[in-house]
The first five atom37 places (N, CA, C, CB, O) and aatype in JSON, in Angstrom:
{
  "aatype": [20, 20, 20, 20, 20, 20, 20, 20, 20, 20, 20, 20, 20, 20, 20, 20, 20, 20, 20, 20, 20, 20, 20, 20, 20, 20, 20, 20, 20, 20, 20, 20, 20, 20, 20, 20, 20, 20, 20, 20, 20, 20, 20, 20, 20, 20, 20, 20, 20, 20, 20, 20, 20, 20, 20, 20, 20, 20, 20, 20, 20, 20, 20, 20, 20, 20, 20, 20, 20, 20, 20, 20, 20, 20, 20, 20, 20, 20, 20, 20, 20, 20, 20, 20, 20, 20, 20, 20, 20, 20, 20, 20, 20, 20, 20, 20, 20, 20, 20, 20, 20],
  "atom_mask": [
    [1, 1, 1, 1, 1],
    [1, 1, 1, 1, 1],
    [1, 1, 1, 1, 1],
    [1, 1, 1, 1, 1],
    [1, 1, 1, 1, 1],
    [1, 1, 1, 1, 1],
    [1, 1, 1, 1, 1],
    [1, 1, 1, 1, 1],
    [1, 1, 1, 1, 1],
    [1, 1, 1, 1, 1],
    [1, 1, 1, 1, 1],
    [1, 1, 1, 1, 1],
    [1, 1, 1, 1, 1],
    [1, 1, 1, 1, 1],
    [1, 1, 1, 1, 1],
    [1, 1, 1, 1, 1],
    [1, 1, 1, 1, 1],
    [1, 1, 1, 1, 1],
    [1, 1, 1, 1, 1],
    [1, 1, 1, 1, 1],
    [1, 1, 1, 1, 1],
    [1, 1, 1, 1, 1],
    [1, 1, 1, 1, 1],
    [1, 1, 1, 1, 1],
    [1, 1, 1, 1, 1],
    [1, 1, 1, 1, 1],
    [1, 1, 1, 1, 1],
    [1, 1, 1, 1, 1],
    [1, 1, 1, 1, 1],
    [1, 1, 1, 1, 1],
    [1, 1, 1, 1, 1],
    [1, 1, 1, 1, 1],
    [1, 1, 1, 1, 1],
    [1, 1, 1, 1, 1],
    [1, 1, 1, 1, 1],
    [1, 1, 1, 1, 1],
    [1, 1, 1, 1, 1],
    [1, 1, 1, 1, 1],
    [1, 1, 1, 1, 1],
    [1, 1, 1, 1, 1],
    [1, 1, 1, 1, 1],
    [1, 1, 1, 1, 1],
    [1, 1, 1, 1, 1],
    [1, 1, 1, 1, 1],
    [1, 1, 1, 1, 1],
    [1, 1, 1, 1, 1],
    [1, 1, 1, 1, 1],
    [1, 1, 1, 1, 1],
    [1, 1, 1, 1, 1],
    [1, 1, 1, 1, 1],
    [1, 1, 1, 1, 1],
    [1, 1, 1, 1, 1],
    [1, 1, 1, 1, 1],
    [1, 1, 1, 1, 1],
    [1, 1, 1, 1, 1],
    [1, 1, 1, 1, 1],
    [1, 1, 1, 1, 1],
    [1, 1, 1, 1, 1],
    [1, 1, 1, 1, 1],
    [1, 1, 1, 1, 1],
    [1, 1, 1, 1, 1],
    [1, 1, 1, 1, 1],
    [1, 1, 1, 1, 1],
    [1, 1, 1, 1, 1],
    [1, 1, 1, 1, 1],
    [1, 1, 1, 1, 1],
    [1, 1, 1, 1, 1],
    [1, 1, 1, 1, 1],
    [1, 1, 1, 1, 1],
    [1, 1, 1, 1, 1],
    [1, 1, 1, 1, 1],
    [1, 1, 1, 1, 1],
    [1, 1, 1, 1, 1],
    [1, 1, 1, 1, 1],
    [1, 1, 1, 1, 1],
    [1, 1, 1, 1, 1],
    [1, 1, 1, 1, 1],
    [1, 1, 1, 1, 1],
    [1, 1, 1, 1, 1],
    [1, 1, 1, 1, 1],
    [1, 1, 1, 1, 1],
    [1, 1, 1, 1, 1],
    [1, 1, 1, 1, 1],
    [1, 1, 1, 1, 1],
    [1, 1, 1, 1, 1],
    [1, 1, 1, 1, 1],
    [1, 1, 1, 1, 1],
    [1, 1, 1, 1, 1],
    [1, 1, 1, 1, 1],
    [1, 1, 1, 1, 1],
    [1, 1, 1, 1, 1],
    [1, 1, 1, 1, 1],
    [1, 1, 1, 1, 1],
    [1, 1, 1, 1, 1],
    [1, 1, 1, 1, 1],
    [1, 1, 1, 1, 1],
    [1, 1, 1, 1, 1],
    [1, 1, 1, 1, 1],
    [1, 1, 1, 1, 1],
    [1, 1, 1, 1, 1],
    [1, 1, 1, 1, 1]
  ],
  "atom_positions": [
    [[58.86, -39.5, -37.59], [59.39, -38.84, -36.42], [59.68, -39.91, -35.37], [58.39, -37.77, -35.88], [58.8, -40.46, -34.72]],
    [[61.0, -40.16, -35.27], [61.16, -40.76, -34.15], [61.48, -40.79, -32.41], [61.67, -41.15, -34.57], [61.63, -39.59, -32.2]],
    [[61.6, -41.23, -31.55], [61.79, -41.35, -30.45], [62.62, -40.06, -30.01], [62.3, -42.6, -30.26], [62.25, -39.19, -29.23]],
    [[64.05, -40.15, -30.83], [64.97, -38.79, -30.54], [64.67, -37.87, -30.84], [66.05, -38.63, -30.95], [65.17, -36.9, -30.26]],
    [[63.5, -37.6, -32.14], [63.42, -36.17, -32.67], [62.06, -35.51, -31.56], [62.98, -36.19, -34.67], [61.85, -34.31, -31.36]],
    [[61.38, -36.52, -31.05], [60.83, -36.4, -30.04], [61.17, -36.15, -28.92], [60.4, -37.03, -29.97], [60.47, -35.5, -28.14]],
    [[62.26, -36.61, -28.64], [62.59, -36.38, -27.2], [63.59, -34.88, -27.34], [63.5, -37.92, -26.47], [64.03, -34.37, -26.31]],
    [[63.89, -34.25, -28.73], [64.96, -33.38, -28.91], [64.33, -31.87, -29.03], [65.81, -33.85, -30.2], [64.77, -30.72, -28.94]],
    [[62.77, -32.64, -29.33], [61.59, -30.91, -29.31], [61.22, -30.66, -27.98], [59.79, -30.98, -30.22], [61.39, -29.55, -27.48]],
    [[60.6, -31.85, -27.22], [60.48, -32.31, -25.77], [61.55, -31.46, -24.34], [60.92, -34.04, -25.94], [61.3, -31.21, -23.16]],
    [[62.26, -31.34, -24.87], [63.38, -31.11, -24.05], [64.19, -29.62, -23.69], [64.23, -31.94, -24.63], [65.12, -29.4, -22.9]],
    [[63.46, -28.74, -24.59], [63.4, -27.0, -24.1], [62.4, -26.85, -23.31], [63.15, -25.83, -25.24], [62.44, -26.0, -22.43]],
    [[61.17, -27.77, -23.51], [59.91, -27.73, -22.58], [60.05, -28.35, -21.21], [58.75, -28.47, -23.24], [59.4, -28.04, -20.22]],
    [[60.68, -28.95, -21.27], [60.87, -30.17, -19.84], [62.06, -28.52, -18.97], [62.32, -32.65, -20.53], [61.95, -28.08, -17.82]],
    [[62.88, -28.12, -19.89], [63.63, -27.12, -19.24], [63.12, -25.85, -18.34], [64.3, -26.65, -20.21], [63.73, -25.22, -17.47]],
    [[61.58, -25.66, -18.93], [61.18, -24.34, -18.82], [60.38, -24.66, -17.19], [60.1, -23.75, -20.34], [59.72, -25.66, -16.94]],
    [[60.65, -23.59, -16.27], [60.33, -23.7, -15.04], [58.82, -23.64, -14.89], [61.02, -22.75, -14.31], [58.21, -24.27, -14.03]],
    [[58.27, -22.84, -15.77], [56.26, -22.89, -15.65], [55.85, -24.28, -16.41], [55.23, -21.24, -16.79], [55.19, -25.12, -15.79]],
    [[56.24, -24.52, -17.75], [55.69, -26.36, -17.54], [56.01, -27.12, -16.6], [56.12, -27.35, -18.52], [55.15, -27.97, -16.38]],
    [[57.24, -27.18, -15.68], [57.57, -28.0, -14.71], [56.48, -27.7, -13.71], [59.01, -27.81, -14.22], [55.78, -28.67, -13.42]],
    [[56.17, -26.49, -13.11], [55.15, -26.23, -12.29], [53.81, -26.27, -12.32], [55.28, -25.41, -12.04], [53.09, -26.31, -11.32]],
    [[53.29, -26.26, -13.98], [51.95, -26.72, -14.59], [52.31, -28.12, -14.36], [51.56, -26.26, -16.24], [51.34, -28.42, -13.67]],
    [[52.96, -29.14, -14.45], [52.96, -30.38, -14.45], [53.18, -31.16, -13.38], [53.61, -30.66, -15.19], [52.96, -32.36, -13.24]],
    [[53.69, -30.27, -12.53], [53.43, -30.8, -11.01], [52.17, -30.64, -10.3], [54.33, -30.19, -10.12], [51.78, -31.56, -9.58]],
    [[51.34, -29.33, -10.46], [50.5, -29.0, -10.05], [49.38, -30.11, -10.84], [50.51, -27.56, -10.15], [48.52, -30.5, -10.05]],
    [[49.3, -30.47, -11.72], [48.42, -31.02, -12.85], [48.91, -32.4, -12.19], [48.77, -30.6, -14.7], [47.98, -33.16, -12.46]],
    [[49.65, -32.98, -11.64], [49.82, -34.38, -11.05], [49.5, -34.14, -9.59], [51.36, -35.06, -11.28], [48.84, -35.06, -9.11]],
    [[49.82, -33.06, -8.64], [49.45, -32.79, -7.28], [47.93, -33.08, -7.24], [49.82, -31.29, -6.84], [47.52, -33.72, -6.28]],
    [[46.97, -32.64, -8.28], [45.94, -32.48, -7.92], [45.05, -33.69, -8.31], [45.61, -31.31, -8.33], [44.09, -34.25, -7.77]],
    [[45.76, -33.88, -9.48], [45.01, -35.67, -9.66], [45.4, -36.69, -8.98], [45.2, -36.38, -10.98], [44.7, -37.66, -9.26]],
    [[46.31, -36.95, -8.09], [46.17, -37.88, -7.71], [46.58, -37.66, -6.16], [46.74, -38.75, -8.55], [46.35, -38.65, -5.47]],
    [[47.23, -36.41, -5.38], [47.54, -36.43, -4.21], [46.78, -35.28, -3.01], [48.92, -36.32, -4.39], [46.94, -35.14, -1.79]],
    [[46.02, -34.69, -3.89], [44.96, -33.78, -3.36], [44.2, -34.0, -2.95], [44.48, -33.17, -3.82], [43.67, -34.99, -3.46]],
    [[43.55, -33.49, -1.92], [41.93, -34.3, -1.09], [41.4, -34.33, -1.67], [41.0, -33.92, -0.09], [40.82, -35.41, -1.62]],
    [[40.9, -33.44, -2.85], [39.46, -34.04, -3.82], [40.3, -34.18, -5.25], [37.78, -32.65, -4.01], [40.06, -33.47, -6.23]],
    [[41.22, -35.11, -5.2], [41.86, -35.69, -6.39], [40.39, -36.17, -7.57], [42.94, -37.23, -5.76], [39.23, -36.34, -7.2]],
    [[40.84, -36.27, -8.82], [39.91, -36.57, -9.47], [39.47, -38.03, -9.46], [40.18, -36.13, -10.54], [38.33, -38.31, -9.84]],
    [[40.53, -39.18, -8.95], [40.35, -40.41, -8.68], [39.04, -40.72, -7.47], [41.78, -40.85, -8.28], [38.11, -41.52, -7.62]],
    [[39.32, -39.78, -6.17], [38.17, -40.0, -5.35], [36.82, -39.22, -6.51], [38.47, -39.13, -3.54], [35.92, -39.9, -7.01]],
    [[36.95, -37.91, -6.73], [35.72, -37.7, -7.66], [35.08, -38.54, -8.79], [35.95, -36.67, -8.26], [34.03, -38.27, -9.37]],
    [[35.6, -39.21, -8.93], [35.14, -40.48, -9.67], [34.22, -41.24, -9.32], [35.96, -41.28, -9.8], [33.09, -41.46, -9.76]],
    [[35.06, -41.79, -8.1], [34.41, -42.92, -7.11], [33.03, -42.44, -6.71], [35.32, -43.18, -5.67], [31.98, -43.08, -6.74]],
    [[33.26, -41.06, -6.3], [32.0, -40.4, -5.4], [31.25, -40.07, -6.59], [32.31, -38.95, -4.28], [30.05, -40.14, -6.32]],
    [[31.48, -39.7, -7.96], [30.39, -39.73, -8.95], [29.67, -40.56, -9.02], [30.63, -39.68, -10.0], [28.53, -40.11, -8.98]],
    [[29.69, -42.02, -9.14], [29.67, -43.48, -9.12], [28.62, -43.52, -8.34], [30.88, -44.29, -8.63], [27.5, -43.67, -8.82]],
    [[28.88, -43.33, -6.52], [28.12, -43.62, -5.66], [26.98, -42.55, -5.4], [28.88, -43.9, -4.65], [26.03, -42.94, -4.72]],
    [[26.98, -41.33, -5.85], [25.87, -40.2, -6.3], [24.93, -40.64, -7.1], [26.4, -39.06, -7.02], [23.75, -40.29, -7.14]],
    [[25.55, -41.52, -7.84], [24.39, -42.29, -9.28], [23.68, -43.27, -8.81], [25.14, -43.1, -10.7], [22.51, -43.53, -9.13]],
    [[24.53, -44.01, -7.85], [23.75, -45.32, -7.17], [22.94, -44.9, -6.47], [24.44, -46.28, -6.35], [21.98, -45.63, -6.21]],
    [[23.01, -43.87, -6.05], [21.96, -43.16, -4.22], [21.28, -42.84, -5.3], [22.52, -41.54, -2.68], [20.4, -43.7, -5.33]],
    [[21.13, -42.14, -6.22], [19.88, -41.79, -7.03], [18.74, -42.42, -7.33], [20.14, -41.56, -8.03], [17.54, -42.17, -7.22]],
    [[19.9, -43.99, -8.06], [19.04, -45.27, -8.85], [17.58, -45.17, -7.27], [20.47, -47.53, -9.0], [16.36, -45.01, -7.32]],
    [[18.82, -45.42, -5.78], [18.48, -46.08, -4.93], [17.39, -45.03, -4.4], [19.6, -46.59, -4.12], [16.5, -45.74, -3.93]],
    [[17.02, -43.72, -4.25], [16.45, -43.05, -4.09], [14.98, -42.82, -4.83], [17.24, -42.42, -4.08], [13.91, -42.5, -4.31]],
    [[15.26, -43.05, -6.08], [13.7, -43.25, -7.12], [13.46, -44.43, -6.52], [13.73, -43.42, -9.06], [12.43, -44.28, -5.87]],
    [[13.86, -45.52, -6.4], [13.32, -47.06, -6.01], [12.49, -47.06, -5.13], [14.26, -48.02, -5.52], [11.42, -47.64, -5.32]],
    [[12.89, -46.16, -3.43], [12.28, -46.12, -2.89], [11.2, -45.11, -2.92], [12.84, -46.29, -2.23], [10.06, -45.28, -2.48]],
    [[11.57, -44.27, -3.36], [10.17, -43.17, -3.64], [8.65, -43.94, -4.26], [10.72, -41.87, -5.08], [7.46, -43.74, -3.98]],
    [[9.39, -44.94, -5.25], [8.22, -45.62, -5.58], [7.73, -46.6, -4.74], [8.34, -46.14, -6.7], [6.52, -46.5, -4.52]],
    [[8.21, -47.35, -4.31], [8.28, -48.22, -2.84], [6.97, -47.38, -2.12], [10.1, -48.02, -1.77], [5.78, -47.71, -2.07]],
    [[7.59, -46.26, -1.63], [6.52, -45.52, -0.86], [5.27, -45.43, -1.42], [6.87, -44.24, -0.61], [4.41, -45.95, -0.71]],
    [[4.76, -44.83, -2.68], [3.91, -44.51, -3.46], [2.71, -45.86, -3.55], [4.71, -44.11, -4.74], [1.48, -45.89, -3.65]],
    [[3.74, -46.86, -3.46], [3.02, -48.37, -3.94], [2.31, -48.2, -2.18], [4.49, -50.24, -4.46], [1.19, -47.76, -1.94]],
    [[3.18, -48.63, -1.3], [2.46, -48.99, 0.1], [1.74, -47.48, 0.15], [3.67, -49.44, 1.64], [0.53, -47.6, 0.36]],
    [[2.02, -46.6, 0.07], [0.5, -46.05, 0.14], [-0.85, -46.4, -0.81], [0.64, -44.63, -0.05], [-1.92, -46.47, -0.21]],
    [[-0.84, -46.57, -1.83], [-1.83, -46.74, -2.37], [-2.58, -47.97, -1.39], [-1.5, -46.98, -3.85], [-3.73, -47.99, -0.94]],
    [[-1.53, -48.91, -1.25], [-1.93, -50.21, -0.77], [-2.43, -49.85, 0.83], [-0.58, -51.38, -0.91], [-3.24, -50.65, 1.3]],
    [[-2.18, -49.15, 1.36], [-2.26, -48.97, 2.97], [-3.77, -48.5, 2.89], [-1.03, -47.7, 3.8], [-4.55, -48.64, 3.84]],
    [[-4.16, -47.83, 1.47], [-5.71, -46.68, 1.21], [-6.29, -47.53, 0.93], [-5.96, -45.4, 0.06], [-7.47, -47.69, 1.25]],
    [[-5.6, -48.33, 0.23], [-6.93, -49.3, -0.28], [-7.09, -50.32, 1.27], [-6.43, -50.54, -2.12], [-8.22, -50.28, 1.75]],
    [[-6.2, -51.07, 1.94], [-6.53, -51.65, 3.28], [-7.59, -51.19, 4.25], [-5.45, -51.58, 3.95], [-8.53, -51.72, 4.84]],
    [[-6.93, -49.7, 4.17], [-8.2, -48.86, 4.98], [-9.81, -48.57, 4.43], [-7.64, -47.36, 5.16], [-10.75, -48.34, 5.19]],
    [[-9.87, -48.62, 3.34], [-11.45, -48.5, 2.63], [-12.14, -49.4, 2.52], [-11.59, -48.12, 1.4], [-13.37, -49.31, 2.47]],
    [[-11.36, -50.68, 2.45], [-12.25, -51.7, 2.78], [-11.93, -53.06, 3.6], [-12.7, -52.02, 1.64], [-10.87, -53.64, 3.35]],
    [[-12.97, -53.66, 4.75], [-12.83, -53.98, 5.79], [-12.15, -55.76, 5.2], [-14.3, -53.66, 6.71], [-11.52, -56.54, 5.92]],
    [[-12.56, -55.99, 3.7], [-12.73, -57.16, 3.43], [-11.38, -57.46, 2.61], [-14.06, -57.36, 2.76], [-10.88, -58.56, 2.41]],
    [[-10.89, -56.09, 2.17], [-9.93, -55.96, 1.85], [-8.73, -56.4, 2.84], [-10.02, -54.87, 1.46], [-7.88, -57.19, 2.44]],
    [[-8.71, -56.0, 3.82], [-7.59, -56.02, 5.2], [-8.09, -57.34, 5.8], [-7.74, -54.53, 6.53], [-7.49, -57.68, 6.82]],
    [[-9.06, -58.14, 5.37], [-8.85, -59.1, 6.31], [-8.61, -60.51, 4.86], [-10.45, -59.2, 7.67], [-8.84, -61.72, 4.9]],
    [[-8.06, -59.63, 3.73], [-7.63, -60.57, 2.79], [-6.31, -60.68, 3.07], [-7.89, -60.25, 1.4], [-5.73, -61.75, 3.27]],
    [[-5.66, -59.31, 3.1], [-4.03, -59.29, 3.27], [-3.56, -59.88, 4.33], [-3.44, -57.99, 3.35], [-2.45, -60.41, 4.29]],
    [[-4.58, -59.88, 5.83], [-4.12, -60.76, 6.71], [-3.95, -62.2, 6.57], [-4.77, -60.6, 7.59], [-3.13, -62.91, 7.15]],
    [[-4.56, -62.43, 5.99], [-5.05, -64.36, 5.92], [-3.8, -64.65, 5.14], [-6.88, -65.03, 4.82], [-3.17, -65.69, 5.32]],
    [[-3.3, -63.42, 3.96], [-2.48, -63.57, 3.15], [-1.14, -63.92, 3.55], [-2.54, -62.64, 2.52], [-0.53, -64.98, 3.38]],
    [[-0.75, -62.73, 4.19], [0.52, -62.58, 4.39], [0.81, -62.78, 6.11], [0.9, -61.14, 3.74], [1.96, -63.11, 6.43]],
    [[0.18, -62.67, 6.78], [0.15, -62.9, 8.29], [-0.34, -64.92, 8.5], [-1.35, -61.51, 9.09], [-0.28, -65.59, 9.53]],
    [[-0.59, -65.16, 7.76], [-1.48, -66.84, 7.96], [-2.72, -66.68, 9.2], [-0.08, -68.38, 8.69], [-2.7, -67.6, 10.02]],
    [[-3.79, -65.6, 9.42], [-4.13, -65.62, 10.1], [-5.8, -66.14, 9.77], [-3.63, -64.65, 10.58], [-6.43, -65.66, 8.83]],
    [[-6.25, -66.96, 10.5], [-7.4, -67.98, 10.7], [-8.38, -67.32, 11.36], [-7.06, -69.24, 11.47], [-8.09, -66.47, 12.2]],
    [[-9.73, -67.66, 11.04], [-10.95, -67.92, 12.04], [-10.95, -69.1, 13.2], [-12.16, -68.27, 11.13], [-9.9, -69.73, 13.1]],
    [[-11.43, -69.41, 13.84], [-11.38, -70.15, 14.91], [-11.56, -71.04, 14.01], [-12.2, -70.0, 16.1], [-10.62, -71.05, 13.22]],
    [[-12.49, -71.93, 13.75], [-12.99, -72.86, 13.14], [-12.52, -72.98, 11.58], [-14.34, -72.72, 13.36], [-13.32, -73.39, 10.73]],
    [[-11.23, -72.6, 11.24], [-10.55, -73.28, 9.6], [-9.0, -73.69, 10.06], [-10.43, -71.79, 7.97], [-8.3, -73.42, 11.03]],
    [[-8.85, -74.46, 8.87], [-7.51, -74.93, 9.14], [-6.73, -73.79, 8.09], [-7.29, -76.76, 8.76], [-7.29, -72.95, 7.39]],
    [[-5.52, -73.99, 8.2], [-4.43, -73.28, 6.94], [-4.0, -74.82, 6.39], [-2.69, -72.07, 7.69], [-3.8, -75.81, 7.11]],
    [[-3.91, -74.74, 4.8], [-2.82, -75.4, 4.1], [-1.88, -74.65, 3.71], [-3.17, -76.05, 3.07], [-2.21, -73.58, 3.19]],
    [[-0.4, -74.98, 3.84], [0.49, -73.8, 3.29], [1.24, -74.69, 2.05], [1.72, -73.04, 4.63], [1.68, -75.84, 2.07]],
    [[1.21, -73.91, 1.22], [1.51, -74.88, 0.37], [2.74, -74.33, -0.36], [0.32, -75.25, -0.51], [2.56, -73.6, -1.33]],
    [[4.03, -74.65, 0.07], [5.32, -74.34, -0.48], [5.73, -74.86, -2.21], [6.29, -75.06, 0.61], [5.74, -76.02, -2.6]],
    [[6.01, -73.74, -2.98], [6.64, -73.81, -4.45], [7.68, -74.14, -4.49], [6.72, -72.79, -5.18], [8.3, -73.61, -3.58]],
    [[8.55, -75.05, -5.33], [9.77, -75.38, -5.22], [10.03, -75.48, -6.75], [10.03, -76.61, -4.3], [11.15, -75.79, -7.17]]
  ]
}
């Protein structure tokens, strides 16, 4: 079947006024319509990312709480994380900080 016998079946259909209007409408809406399927795409995409990004932080949360309970229960605990992450001293010690490279 070639090109002409194709284009020669093709061509009562291209005539008929409801495929012309199914096929405009079927191009109106994919690509020149406010919620064309091209933006629904995009916005599928970024629905999936807010998700990824949404469990991440849920766990995020879950972790600093555990960690905030455990700070609060014990006194020796919170004055580890300080020394840790704050560099904070007794009067009488020095800090070495000792940078990884």
């Amino acid at each position: 079947m070639g090109f002409k016998d194709l284009f020669r079946l093709s061509m009562p259909l291209l005539r008929n006024r409801y495929v012309i209007t199914f096929l405009a409408f079927i191009v109106w809406v994919g690509f020149f319509d406010q919620n064309n399927l091209v933006e629904r795409h995009e916005l599928s995409g970024r629905i999936n990312e807010l998700e990824r990004q949404k469990i991440h932080y849920q766990n995020e949360i879950i972790n600093n709480t555990q960690r905030i309970e455990e700070l609060q229960s014990n006194p020796d605990n919170l004055e580890k994380f300080a020394r840790e992450q704050y560099l904070m001293k007794k009067p009488d010690e020095d800090i070495f900080v000792v940078i990884e490279k």
